[in-house]
PDB file of the backbone (N, CA, C, O) and the ligand in Angstrom, with CONECT records:
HET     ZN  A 101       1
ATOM      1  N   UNK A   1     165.786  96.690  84.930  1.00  0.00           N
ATOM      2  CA  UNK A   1     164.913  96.068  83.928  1.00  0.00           C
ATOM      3  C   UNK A   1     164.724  94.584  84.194  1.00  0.00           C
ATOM      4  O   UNK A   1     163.610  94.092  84.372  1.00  0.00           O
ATOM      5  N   UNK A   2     165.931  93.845  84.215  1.00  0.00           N
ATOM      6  CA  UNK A   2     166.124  92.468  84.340  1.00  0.00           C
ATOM      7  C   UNK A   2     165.232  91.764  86.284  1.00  0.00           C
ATOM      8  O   UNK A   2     164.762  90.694  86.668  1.00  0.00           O
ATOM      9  N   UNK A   3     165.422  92.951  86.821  1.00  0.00           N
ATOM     10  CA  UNK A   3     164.461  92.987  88.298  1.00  0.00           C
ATOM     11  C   UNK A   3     162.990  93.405  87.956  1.00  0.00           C
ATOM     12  O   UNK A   3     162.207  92.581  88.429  1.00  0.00           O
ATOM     13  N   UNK A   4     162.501  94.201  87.432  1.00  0.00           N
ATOM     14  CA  UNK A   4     161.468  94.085  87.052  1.00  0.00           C
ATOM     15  C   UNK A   4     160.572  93.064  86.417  1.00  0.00           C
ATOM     16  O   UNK A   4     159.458  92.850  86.896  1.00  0.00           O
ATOM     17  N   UNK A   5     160.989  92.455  85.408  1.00  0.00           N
ATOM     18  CA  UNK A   5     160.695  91.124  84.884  1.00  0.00           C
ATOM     19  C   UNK A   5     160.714  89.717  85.923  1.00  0.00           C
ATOM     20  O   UNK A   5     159.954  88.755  86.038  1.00  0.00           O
ATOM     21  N   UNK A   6     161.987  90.130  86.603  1.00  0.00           N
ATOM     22  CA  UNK A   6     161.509  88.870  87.449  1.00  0.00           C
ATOM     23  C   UNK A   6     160.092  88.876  88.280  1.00  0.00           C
ATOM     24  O   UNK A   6     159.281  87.951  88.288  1.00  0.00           O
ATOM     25  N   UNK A   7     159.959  90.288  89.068  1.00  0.00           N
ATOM     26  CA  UNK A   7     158.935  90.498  89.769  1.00  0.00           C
ATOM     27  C   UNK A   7     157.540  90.234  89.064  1.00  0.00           C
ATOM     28  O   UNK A   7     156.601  90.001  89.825  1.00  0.00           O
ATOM     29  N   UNK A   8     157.293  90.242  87.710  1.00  0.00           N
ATOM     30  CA  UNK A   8     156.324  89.677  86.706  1.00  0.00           C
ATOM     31  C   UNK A   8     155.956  88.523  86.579  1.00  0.00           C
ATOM     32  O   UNK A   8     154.872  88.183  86.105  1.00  0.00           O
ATOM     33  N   UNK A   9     157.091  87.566  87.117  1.00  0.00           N
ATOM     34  CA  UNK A   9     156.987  86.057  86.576  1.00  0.00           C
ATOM     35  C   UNK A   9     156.419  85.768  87.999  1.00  0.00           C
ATOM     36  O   UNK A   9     155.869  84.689  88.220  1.00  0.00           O
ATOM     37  N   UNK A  10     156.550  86.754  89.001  1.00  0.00           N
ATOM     38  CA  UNK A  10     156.083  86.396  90.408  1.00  0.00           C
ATOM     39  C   UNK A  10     154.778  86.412  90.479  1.00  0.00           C
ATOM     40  O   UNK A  10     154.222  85.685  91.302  1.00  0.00           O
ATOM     41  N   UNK A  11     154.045  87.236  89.636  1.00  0.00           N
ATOM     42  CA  UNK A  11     152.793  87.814  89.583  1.00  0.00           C
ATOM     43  C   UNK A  11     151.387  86.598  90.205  1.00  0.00           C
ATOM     44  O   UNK A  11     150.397  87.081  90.754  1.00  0.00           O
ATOM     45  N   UNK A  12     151.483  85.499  90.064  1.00  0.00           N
ATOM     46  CA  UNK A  12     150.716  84.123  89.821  1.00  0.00           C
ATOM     47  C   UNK A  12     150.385  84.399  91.778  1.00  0.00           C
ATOM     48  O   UNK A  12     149.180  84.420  92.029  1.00  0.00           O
ATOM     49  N   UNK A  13     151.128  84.549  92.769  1.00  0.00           N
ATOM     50  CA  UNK A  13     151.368  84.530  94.015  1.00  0.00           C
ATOM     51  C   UNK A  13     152.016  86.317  94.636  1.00  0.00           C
ATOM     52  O   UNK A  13     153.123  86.580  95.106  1.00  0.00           O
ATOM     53  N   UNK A  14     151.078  87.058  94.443  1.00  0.00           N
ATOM     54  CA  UNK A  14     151.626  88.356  95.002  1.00  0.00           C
ATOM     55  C   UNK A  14     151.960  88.666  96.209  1.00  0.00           C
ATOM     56  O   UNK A  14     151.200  88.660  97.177  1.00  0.00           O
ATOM     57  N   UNK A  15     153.371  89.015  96.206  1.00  0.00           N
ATOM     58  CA  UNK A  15     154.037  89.424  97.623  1.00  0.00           C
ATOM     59  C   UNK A  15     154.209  90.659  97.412  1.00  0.00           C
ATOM     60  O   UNK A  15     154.879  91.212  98.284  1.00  0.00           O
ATOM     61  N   UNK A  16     153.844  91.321  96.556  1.00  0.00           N
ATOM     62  CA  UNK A  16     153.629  92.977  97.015  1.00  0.00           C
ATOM     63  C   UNK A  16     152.105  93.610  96.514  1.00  0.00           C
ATOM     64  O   UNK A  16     151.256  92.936  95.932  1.00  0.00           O
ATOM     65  N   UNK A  17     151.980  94.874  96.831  1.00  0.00           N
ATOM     66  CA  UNK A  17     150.641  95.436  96.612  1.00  0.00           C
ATOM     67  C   UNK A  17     150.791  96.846  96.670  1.00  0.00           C
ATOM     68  O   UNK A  17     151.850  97.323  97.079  1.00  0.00           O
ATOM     69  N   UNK A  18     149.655  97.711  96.233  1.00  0.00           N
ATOM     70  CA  UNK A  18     149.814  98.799  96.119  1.00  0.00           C
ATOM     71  C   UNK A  18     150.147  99.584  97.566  1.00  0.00           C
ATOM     72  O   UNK A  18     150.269  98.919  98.595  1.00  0.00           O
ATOM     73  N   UNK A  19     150.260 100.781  97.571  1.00  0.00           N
ATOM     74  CA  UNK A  19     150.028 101.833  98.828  1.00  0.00           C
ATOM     75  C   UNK A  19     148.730 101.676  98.997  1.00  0.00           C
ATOM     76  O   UNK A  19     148.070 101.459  97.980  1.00  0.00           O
ATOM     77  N   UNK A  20     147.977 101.749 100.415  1.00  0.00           N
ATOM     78  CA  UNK A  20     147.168 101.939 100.638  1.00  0.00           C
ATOM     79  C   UNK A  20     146.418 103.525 100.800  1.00  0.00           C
ATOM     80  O   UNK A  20     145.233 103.777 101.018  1.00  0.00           O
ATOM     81  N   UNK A  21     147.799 104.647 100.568  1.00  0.00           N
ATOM     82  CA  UNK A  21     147.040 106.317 100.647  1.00  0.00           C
ATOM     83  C   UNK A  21     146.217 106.416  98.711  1.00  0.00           C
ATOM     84  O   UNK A  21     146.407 105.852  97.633  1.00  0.00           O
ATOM     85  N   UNK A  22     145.591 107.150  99.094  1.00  0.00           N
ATOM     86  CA  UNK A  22     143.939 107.392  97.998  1.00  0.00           C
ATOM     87  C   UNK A  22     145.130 107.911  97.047  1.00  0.00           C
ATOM     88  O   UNK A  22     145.868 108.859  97.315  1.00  0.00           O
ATOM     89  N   UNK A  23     145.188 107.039  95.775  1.00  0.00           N
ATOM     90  CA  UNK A  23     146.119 107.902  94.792  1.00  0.00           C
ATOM     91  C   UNK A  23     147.493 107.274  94.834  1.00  0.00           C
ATOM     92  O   UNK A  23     147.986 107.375  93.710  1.00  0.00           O
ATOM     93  N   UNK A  24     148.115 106.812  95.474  1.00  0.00           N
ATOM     94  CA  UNK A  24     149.189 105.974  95.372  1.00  0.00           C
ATOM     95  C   UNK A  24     149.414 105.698  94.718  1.00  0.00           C
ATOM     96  O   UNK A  24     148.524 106.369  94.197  1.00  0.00           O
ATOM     97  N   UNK A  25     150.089 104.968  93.478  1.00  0.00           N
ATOM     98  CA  UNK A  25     150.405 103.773  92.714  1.00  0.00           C
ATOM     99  C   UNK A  25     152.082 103.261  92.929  1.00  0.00           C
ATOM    100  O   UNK A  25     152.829 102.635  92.177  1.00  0.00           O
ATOM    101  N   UNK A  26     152.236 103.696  93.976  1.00  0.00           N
ATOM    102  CA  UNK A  26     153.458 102.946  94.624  1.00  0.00           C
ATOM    103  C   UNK A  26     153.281 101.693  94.874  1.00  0.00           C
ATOM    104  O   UNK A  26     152.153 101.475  95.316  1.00  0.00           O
ATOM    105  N   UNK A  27     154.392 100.141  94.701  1.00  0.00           N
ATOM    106  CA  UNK A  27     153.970  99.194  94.826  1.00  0.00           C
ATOM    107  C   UNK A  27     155.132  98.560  96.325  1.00  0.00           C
ATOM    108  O   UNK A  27     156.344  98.393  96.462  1.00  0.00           O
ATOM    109  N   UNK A  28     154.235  98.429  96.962  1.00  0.00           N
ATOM    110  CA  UNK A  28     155.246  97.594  98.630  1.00  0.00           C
ATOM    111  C   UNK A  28     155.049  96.351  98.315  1.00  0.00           C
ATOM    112  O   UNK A  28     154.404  95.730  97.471  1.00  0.00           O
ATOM    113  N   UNK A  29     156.128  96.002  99.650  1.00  0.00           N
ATOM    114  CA  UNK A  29     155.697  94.537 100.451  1.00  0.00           C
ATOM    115  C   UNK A  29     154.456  94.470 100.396  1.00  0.00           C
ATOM    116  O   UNK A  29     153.690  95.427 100.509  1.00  0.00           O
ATOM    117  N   UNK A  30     154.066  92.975 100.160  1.00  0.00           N
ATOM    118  CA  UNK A  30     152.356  92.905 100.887  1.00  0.00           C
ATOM    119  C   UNK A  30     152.486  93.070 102.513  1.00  0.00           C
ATOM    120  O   UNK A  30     151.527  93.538 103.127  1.00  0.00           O
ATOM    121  N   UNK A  31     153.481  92.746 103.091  1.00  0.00           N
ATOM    122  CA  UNK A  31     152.976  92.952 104.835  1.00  0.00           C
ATOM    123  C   UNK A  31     152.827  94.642 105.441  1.00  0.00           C
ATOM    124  O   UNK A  31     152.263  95.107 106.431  1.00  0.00           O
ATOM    125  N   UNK A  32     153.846  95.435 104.015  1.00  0.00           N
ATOM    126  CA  UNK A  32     153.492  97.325 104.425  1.00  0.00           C
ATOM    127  C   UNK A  32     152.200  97.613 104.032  1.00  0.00           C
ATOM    128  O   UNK A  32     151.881  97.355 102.871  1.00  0.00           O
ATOM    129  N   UNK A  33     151.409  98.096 104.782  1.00  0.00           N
ATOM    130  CA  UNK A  33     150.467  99.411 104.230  1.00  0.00           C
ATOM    131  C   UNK A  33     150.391 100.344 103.492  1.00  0.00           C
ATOM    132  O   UNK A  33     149.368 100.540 102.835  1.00  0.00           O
ATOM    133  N   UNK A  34     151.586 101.237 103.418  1.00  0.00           N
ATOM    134  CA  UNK A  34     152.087 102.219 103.105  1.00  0.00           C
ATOM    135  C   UNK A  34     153.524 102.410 102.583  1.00  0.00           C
ATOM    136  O   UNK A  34     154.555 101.986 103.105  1.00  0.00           O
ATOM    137  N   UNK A  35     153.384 103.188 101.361  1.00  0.00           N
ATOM    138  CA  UNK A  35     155.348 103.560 101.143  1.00  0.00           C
ATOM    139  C   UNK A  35     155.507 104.182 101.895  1.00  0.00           C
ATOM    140  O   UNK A  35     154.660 104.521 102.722  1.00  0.00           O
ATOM    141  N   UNK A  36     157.087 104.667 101.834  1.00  0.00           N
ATOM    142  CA  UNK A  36     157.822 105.052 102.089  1.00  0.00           C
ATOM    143  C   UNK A  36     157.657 106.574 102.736  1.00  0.00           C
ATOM    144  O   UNK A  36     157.851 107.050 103.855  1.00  0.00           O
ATOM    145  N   UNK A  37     157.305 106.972 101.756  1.00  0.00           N
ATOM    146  CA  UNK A  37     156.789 108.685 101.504  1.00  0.00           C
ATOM    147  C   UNK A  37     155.655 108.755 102.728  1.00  0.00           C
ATOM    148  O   UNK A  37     155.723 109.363 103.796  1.00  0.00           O
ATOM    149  N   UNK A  38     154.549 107.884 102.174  1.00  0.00           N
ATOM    150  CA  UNK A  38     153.145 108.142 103.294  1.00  0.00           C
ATOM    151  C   UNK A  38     153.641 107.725 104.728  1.00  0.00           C
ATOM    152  O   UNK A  38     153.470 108.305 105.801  1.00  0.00           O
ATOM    153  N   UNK A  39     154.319 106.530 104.435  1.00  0.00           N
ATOM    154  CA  UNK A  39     154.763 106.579 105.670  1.00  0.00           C
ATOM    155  C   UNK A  39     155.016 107.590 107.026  1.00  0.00           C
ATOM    156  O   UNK A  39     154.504 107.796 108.126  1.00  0.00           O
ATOM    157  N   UNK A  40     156.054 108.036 106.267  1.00  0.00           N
ATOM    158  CA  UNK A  40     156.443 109.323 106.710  1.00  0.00           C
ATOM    159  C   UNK A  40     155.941 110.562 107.088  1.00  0.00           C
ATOM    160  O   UNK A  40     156.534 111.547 107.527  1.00  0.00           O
ATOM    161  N   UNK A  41     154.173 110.275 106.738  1.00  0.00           N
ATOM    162  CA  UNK A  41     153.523 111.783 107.029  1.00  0.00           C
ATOM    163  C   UNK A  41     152.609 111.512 108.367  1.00  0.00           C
ATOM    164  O   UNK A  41     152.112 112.299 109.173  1.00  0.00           O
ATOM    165  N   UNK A  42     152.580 109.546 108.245  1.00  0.00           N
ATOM    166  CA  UNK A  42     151.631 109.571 109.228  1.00  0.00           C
ATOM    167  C   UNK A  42     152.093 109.574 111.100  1.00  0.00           C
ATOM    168  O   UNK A  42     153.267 109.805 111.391  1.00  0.00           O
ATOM    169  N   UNK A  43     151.343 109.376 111.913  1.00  0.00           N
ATOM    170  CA  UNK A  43     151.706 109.247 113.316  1.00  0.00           C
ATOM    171  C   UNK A  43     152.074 108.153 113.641  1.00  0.00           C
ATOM    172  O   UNK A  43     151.551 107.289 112.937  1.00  0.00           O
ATOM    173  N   UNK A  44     152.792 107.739 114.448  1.00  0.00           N
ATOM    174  CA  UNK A  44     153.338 106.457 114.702  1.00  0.00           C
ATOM    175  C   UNK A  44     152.413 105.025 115.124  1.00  0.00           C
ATOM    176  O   UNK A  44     152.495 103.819 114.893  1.00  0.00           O
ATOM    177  N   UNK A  45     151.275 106.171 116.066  1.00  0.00           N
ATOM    178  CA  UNK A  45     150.093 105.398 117.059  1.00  0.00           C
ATOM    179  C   UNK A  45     149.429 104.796 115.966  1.00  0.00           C
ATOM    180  O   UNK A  45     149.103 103.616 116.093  1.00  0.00           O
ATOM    181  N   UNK A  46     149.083 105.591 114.563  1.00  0.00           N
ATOM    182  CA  UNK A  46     147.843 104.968 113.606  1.00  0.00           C
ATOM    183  C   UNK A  46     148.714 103.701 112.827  1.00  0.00           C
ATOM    184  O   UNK A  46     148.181 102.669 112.419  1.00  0.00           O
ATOM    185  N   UNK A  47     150.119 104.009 112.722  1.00  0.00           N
ATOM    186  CA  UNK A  47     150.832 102.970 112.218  1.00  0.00           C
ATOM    187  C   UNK A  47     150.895 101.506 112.868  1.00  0.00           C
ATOM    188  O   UNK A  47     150.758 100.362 112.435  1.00  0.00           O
ATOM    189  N   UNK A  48     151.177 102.103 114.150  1.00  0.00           N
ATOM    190  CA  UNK A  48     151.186 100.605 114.933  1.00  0.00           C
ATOM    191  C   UNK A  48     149.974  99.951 114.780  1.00  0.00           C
ATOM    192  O   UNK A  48     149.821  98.843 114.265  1.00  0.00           O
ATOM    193  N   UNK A  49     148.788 100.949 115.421  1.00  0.00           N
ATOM    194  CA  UNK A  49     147.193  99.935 115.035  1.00  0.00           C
ATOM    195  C   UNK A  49     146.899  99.698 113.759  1.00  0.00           C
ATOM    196  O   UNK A  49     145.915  98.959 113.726  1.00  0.00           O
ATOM    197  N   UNK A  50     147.301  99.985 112.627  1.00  0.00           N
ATOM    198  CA  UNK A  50     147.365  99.428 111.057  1.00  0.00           C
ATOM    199  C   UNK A  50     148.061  97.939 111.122  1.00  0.00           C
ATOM    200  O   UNK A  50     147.556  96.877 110.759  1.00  0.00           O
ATOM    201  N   UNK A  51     149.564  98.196 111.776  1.00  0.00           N
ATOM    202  CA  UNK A  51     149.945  96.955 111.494  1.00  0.00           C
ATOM    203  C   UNK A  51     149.562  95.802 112.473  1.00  0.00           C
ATOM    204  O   UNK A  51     150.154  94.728 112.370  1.00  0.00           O
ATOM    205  N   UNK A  52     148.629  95.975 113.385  1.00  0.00           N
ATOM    206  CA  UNK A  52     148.510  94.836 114.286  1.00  0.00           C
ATOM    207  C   UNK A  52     147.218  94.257 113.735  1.00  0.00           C
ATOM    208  O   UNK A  52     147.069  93.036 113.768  1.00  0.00           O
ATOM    209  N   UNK A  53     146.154  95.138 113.168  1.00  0.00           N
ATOM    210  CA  UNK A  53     144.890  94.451 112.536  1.00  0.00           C
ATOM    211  C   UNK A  53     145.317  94.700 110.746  1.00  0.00           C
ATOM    212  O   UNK A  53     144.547  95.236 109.950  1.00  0.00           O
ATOM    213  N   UNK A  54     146.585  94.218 110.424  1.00  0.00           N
ATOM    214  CA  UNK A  54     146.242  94.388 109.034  1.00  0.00           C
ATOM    215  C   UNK A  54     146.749  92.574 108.810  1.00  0.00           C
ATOM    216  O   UNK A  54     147.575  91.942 109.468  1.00  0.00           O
ATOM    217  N   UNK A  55     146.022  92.179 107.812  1.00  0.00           N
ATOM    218  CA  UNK A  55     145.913  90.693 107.655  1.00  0.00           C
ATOM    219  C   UNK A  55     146.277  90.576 106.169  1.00  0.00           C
ATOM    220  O   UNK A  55     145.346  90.954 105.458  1.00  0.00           O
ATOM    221  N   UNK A  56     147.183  90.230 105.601  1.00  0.00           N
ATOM    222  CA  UNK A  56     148.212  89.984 104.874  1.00  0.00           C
ATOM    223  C   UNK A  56     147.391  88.994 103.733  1.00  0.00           C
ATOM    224  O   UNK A  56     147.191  87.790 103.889  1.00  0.00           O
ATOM    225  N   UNK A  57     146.950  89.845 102.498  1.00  0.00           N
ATOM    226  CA  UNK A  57     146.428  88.646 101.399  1.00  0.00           C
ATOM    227  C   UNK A  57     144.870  88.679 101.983  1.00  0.00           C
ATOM    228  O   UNK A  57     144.112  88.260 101.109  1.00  0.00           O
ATOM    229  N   UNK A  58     144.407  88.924 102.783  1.00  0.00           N
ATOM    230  CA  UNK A  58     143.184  88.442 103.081  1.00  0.00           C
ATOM    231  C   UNK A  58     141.603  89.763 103.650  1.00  0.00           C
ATOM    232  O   UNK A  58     141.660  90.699 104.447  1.00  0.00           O
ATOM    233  N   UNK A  59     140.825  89.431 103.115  1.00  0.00           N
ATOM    234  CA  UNK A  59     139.854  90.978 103.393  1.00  0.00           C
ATOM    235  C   UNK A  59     139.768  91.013 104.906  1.00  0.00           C
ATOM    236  O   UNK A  59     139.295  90.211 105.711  1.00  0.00           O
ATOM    237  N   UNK A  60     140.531  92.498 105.089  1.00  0.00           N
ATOM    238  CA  UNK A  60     140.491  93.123 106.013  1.00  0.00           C
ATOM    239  C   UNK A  60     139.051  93.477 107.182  1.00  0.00           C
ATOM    240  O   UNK A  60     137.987  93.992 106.837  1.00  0.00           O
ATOM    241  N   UNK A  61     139.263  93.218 107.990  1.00  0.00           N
ATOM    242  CA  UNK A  61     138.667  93.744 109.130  1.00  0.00           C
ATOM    243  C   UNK A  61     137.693  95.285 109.444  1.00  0.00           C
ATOM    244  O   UNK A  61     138.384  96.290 109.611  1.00  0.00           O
ATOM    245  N   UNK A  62     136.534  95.422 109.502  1.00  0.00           N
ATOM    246  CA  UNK A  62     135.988  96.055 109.872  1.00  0.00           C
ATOM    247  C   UNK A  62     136.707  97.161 110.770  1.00  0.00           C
ATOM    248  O   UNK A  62     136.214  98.278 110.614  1.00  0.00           O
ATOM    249  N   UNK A  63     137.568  97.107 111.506  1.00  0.00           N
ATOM    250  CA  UNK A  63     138.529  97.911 112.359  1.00  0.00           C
ATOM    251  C   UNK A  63     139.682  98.026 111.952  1.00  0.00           C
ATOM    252  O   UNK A  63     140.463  98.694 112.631  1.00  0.00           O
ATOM    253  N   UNK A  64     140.212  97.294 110.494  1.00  0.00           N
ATOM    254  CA  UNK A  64     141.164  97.796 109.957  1.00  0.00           C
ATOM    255  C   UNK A  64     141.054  99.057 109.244  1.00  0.00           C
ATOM    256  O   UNK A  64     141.801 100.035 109.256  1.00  0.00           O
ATOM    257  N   UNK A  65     139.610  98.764 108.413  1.00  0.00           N
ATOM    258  CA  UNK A  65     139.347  99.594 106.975  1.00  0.00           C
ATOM    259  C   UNK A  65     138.849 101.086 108.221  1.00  0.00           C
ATOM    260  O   UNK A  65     138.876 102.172 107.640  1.00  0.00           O
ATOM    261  N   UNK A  66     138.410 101.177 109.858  1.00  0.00           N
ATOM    262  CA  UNK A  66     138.570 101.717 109.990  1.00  0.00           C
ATOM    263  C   UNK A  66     139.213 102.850 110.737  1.00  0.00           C
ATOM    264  O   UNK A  66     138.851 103.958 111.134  1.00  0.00           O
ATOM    265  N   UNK A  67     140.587 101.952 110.778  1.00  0.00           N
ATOM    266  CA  UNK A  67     141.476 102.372 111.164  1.00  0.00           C
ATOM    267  C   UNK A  67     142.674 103.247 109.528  1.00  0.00           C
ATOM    268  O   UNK A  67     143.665 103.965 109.661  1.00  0.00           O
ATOM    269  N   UNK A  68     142.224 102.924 108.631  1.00  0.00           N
ATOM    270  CA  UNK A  68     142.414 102.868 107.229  1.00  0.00           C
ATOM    271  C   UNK A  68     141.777 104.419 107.103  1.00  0.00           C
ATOM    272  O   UNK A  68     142.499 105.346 106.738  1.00  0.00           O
ATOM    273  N   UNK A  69     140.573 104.588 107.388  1.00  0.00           N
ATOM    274  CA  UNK A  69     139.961 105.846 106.996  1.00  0.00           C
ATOM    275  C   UNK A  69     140.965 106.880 107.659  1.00  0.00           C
ATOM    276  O   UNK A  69     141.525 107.802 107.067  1.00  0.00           O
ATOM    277  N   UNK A  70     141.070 106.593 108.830  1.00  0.00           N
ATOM    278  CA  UNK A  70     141.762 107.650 109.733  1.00  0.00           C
ATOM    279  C   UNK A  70     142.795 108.195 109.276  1.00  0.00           C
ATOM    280  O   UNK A  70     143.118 109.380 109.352  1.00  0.00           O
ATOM    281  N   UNK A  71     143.501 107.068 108.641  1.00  0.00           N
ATOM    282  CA  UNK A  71     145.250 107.461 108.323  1.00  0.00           C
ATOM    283  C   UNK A  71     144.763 108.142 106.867  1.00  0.00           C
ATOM    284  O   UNK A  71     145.481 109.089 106.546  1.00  0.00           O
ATOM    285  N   UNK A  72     143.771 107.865 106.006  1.00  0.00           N
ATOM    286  CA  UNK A  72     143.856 108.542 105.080  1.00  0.00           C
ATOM    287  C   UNK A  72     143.188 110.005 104.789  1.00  0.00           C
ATOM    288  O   UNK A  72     143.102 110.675 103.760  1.00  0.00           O
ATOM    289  N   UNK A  73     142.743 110.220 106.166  1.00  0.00           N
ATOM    290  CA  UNK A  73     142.151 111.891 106.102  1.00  0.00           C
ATOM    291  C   UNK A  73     143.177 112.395 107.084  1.00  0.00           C
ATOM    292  O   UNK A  73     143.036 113.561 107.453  1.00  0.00           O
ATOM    293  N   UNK A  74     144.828 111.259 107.870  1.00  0.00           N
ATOM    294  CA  UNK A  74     145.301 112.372 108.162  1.00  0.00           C
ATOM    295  C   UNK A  74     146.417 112.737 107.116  1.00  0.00           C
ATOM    296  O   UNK A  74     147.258 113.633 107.188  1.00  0.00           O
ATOM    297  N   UNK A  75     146.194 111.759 106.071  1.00  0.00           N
ATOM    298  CA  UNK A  75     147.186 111.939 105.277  1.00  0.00           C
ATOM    299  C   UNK A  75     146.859 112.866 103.834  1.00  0.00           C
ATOM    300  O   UNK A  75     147.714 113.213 103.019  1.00  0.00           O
ATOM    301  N   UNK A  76     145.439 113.148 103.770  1.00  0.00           N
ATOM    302  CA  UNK A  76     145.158 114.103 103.158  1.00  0.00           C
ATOM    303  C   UNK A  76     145.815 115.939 104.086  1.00  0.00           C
ATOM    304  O   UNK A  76     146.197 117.042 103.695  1.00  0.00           O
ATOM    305  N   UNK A  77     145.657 115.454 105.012  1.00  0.00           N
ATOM    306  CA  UNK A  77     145.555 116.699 105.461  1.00  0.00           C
ATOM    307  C   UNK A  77     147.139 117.192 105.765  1.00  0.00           C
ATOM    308  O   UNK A  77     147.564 118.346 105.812  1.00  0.00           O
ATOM    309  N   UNK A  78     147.887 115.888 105.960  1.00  0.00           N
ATOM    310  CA  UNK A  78     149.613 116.201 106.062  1.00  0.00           C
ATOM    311  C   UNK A  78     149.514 116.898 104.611  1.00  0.00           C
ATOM    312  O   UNK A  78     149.820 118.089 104.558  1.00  0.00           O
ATOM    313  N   UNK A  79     149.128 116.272 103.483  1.00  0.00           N
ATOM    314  CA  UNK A  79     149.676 116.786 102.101  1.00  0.00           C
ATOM    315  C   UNK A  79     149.292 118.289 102.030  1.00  0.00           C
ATOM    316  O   UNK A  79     150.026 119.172 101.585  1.00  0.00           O
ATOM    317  N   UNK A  80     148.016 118.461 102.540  1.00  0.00           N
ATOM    318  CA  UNK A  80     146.674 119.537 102.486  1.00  0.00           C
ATOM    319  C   UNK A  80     148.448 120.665 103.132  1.00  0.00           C
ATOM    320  O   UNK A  80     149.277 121.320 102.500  1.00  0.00           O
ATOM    321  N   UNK A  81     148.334 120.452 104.118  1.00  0.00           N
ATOM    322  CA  UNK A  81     149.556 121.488 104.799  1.00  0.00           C
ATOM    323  C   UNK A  81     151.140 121.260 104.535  1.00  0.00           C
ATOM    324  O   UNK A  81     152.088 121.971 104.868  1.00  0.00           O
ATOM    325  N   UNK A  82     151.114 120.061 103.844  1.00  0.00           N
ATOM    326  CA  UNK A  82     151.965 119.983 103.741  1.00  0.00           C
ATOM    327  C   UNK A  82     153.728 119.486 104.629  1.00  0.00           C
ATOM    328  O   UNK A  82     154.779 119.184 104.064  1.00  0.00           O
ATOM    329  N   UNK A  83     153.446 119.573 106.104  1.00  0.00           N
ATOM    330  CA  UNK A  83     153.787 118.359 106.826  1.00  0.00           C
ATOM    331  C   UNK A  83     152.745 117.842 108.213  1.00  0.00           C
ATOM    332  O   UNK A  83     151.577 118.203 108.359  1.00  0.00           O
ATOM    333  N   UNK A  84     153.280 117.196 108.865  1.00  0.00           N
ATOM    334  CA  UNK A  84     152.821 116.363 109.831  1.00  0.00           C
ATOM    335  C   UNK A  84     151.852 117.066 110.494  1.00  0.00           C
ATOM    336  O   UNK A  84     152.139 118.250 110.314  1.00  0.00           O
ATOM    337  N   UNK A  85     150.432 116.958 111.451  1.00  0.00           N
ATOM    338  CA  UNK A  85     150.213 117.598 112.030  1.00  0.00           C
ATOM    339  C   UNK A  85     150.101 116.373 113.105  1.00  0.00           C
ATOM    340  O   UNK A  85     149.620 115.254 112.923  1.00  0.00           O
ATOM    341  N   UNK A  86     150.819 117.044 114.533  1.00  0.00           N
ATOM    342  CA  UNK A  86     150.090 116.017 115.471  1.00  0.00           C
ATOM    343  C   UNK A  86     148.981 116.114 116.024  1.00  0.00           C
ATOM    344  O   UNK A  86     148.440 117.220 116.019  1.00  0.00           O
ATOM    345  N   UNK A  87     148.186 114.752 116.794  1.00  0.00           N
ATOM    346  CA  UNK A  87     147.024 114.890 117.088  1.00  0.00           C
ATOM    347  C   UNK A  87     147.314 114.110 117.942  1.00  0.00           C
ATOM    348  O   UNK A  87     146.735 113.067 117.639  1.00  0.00           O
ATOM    349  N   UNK A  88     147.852 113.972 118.818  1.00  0.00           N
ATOM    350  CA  UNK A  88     148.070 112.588 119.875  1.00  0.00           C
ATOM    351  C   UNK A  88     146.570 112.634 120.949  1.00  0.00           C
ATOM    352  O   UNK A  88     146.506 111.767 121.820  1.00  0.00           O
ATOM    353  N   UNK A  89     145.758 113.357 120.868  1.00  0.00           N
ATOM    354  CA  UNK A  89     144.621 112.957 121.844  1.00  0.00           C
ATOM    355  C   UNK A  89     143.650 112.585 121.126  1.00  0.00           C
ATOM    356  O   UNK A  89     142.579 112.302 121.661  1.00  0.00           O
ATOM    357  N   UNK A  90     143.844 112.497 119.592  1.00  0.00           N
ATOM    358  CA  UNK A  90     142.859 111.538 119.000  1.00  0.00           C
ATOM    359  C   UNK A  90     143.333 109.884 119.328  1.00  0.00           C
ATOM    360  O   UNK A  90     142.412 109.083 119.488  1.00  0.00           O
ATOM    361  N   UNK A  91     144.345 109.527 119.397  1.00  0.00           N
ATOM    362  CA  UNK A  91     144.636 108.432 119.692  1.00  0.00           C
ATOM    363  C   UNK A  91     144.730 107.322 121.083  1.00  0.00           C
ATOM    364  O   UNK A  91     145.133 106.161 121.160  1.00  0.00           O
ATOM    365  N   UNK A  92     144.199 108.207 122.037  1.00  0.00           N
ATOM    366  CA  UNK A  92     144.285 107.994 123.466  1.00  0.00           C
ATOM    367  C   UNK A  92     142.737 107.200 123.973  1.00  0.00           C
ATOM    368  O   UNK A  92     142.448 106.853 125.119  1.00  0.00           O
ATOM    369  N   UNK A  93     142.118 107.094 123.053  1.00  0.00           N
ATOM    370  CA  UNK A  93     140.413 105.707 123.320  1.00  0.00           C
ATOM    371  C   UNK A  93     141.220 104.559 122.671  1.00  0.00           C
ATOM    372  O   UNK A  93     140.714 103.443 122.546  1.00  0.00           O
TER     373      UNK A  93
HETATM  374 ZN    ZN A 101     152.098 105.871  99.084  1.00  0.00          ZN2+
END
C-alpha cells in the first residue's frame, strides 16, 4: 500500500508505463515494452528489434510502431493457441 502511494507522488515525471500487448493494463519500467507474461510469449528476434528502436518517453518511430504490430499479432496468436509459435524465417530480412 505504502509502495503504491509512493509511486503516485512520482506521477508528475513517469518512469513507468503501460504494456504495450492490445489489452494489457499491466504497468512496467518505461524502458520495457512488455510485462512479464507477454514477454514470455514473444520471440527473442522481435524483442531485441523492439528494444533497439524503442525511444523511452518520446513518439516512437515509424519502424518501431512497426515492429510493434508484429509482436502484437504474434502475441495474439501465442494467446489464440495458447503457447509460443516459432517463426524464425519471418525474421531473417
Ligand atoms: Zn502485458
Amino acid at each position: 500500500m505504502l509502495r503504491r502511494l509512493s509511486e503516485r507522488t512520482q506521477a508528475s515525471k513517469p518512469t513507468t508505463a503501460p504494456c504495450l500487448a492490445i489489452g494489457c493494463r499491466t504497468t512496467i519500467p518505461m524502458e520495457a515494452q512488455f510485462c512479464d507474461r507477454h514477454a514470455a510469449l514473444l520471440q527473442d528476434d522481435i524483442k531485441r528489434l523492439l528494444g533497439k528502436h524503442y525511444r523511452p518517453g518520446k513518439k516512437q518511430s515509424a519502424v518501431f510502431q512497426r515492429y510493434l504490430e508484429m509482436a502484437r499479432q504474434e502475441l495474439l496468436e501465442a494467446q489464440h493457441l495458447g503457447h509460443r509459435v516459432p517463426k524464425p524465417a519471418e525474421f531473417e530480412w
